[in-house]
C-alpha positions as CSV (number, residue, x, y, z in Angstrom):
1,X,-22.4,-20.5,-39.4
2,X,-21.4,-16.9,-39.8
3,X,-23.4,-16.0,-36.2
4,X,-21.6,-19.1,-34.7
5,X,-17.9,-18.1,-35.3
6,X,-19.1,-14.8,-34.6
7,X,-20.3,-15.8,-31.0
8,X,-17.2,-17.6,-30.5
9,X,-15.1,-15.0,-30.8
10,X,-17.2,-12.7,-28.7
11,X,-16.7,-15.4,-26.0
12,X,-13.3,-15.9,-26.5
13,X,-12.4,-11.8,-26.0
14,X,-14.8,-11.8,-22.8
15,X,-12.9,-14.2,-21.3
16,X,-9.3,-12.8,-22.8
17,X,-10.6,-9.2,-21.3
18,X,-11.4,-10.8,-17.4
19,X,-8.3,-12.7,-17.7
20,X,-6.6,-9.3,-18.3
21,X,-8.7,-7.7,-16.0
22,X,-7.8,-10.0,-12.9
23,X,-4.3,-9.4,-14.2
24,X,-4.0,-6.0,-13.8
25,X,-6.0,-6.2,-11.0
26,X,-3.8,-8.4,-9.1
27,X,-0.7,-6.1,-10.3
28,X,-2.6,-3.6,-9.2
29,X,-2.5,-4.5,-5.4
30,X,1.3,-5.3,-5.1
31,X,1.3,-1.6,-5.6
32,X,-1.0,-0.6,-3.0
33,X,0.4,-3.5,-0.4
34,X,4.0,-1.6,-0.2
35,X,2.0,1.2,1.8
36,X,-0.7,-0.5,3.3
37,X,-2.8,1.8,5.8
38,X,-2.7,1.2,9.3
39,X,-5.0,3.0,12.4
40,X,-4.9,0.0,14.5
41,X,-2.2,0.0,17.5
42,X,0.6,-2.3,16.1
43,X,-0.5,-5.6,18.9
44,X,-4.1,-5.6,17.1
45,X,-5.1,-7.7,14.0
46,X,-5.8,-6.3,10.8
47,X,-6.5,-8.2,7.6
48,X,-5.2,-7.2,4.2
49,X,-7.8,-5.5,2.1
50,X,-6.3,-6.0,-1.4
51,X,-7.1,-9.2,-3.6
52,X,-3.6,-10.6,-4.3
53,X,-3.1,-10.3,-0.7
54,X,-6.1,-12.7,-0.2
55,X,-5.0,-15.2,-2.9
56,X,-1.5,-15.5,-0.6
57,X,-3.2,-16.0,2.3
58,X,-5.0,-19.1,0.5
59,X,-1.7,-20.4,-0.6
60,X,0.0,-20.3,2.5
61,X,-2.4,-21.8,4.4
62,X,-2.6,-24.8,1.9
63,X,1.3,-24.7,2.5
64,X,0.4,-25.3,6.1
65,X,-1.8,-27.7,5.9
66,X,0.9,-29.9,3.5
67,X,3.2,-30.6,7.0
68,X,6.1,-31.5,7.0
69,X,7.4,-28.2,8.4
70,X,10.3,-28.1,10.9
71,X,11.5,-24.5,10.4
72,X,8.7,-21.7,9.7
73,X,10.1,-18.7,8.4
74,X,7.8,-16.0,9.2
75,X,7.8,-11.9,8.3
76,X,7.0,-9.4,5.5
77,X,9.0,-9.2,2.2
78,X,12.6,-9.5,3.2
79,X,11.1,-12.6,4.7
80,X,9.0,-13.6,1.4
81,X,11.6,-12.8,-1.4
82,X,14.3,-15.4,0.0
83,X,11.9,-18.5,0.1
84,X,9.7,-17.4,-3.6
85,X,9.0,-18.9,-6.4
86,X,9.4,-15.4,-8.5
87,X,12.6,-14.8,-7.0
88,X,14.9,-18.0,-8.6
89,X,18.0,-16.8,-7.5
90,X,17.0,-15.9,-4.0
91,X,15.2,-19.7,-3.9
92,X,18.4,-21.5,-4.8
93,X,20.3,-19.8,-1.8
94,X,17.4,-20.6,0.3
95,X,17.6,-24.2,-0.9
96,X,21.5,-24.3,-0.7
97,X,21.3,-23.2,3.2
98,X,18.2,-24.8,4.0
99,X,17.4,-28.0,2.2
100,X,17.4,-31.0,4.9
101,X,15.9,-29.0,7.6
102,X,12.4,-28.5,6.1
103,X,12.0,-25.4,6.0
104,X,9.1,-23.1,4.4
105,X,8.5,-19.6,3.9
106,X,5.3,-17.7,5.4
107,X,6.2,-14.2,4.6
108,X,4.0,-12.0,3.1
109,X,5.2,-8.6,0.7
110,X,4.2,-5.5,2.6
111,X,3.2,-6.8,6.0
112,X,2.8,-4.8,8.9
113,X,3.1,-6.5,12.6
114,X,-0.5,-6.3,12.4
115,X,-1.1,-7.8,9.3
116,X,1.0,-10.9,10.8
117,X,-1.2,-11.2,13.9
118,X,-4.0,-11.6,11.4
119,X,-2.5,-14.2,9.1
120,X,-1.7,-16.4,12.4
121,X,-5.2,-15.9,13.8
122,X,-6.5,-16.8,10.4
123,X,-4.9,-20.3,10.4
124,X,-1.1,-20.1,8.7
125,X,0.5,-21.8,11.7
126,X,-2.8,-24.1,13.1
127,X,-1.3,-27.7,13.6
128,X,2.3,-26.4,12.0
129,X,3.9,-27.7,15.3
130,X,7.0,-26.5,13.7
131,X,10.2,-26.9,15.8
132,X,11.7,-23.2,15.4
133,X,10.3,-19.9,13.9
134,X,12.7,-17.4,12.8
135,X,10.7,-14.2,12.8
136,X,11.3,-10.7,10.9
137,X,8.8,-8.3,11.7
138,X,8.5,-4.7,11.9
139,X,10.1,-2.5,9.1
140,X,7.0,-1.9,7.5
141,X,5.2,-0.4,10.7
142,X,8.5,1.7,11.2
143,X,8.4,2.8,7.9
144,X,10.5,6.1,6.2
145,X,9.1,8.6,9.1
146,X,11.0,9.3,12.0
147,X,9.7,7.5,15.1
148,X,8.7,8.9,18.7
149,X,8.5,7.4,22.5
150,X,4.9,6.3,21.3
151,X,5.8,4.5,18.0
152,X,8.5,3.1,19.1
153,X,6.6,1.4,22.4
154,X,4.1,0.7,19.7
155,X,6.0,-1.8,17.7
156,X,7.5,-3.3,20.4
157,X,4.2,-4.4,21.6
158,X,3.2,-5.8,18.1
159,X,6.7,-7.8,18.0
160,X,5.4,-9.1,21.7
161,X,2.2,-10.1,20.3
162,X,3.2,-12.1,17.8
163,X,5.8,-14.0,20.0
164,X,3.3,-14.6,21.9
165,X,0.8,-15.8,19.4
166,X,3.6,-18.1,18.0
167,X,4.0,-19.6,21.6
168,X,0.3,-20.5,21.6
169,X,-0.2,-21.9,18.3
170,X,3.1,-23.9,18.5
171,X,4.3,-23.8,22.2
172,X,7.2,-26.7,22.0
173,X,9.0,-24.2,19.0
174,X,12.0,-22.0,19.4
175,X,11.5,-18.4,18.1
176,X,14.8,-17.1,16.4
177,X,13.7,-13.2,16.5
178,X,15.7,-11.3,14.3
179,X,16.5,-7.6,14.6
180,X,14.8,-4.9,12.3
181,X,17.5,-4.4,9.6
182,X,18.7,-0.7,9.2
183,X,16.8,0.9,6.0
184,X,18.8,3.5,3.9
185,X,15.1,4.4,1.8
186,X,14.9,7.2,4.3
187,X,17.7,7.4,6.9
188,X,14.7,9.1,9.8
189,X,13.3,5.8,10.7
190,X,16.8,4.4,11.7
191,X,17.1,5.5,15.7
192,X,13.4,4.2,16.0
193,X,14.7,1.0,14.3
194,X,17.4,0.8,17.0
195,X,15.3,1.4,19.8
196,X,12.7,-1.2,18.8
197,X,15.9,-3.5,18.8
198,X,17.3,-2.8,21.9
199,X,13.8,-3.5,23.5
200,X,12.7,-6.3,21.4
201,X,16.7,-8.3,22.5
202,X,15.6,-8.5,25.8
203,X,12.4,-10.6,25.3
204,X,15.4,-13.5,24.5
205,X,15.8,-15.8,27.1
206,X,18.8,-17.6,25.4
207,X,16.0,-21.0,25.7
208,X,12.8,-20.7,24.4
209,X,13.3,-17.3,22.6
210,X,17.0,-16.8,20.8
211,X,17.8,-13.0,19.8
212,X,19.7,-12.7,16.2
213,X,21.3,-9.4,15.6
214,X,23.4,-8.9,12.2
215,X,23.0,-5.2,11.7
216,X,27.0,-4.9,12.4
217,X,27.8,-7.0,9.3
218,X,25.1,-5.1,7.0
219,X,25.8,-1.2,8.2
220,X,28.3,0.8,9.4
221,X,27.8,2.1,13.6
222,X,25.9,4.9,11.1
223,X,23.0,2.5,10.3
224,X,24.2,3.0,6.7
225,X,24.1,0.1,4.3
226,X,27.6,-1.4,3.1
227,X,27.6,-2.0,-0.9
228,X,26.3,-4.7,-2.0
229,X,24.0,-6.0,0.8
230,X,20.9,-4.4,-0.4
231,X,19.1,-3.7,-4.1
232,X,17.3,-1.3,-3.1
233,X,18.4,0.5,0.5
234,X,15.7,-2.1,1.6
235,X,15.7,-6.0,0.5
236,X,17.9,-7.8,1.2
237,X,20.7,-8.5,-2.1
238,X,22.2,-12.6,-1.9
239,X,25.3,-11.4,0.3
240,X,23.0,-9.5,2.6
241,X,20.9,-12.8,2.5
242,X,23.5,-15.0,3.0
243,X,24.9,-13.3,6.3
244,X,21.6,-13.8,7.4
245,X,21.8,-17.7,6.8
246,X,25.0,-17.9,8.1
247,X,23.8,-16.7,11.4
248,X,20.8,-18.8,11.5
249,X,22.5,-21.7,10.7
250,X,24.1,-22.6,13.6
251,X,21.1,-22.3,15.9
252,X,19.1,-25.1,13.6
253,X,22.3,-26.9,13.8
254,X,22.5,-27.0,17.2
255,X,18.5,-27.4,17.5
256,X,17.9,-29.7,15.1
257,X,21.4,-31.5,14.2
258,X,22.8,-31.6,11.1
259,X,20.5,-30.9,7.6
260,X,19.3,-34.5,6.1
261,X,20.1,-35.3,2.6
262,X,15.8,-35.6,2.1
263,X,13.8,-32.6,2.8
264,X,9.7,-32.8,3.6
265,X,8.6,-29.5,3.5
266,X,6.2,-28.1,0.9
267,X,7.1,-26.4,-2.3
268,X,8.0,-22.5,-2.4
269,X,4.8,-20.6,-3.5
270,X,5.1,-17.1,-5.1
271,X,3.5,-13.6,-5.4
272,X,-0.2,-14.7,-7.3
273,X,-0.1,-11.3,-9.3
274,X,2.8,-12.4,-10.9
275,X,1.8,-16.0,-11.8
276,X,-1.5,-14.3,-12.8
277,X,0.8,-11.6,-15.0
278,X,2.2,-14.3,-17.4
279,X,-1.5,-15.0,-18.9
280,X,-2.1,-13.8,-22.5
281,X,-5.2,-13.0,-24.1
282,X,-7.1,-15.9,-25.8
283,X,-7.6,-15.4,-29.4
């Protein structure tokens, strides 16, 4: 009897101890996905490496396969945090501007244009057929350095790429590309960040491809962020989130006619370290 509890309890830290484990490994990776390491040229495809990144990818394209999807959101963090489960109050805004024209969320924290590219080769948008993307893309590749001729022709070419891969996997869609928002982390990257801009505006053709710009309303002709619309010189605060929607929303409008009073997309999903954070060692 004594050697039986005993065993049970050995069992039951073993399995507290990988739960913890896959925790902190998870936790682990957000981490190391804010600066995730990129050789390849900025048009190429490049899976992420770390484990929570994986997990996403598994959600997301289970959130693809659900249907239902008339407006596919698609970008790094900025992207990610408005349309996410761990972010409650950034999800009601999204819900509040959004609900009735099926909308869902593809970003993914930390993405590079590259990293993109992969997650659409890999499946996210396969049979979508959504009827508008609104792409974000960019602000990681740019990052806190300053950028030359070379970077800067770089990153237009991955923004290219994945218009183009959108236009392939769902040809009938509108893209809504938004500009790169200015970043006040390091102020170095910001005339790379308007370059890329100006170049990426002209790929709109006012049809097929729609060019949104709200840099004016976010930062002054500096490039530096007005209070309130960021928490962190980066992401995007509700007001700066908001002037967003409020740009976007006319476009759908227009597009897709007023928001019904039922929505069909598929639930939010989250960041899996953080579901995998609330677990507690079994006693």
């Amino acid at each position: 009897m004594v050697t039986l509890i005993g065993s049970r309890m050995n069992d039951r830290r073993k399995i507290g101890m990988s739960v913890v484990s896959t925790a902190l490994c998870l936790a682990a990776s957000v981490c190391f996905a804010s600066k995730p390491p990129q050789t390849a040229p900025a048009d190429q495809a490049v899976r992420r490496a770390d484990p929570n990144s994986q997990i996403a990818h598994e959600q997301l394209l289970a959130k693809a396969r659900r249907g239902g999807i008339d407006v596919y959101f698609l970008g790094d963090s900025i992207t990610r945090r408005w349309g996410a489960r761990d972010y409650p109050e950034f999800l009601a805004n999204w819900k509040q501007n959004f609900y009735g024209w099926n909308a869902a969320n593809f970003g993914w924290g930390g993405d590079t244009t590259q990293n993109i590219l992969w997650r659409l080769e890999n499946g996210e948008l396969d049979r979508v057929n959504p009827k508008i993307i609104v792409l974000l893309a960019g602000t990681n590749n740019v990052g806190r350095e300053a950028g030359d001729d070379a970077k800067v022709a770089d990153i237009t070419r991955g923004i290219k790429a994945i218009i183009d891969l959108c236009r392939r996997k769902a040809p009938r869609a509108i893209i809504v590309l938004t500009a790169i928002f200015p970043r006040n982390d390091s102020m170095a990257g910001l005339p790379a960040i308007n370059r890329i801009n100006e170049n990426i505006s002209r790929f709109a053709d006012g049809k097929s491809i729609r060019f949104v710009n709200i840099n004016h309303q976010l930062a002054d002709h500096h490039g530096v962020l007005f209070e309130g619309m960021t928490v962190d010189k980066l992401h995007l605060t509700l007001q700066g989130y908001q002037i967003w929607a409020d740009a976007l929303k006319p476009i759908l409008r227009k597009i897709l006619g007023p928001p019904a009073r039922t929505d069909h997309a598929p639930p939010a999903t989250g960041d899996p370290s953080k579901a995998a954070a609330t677990f507690k060692e079994i006693r």
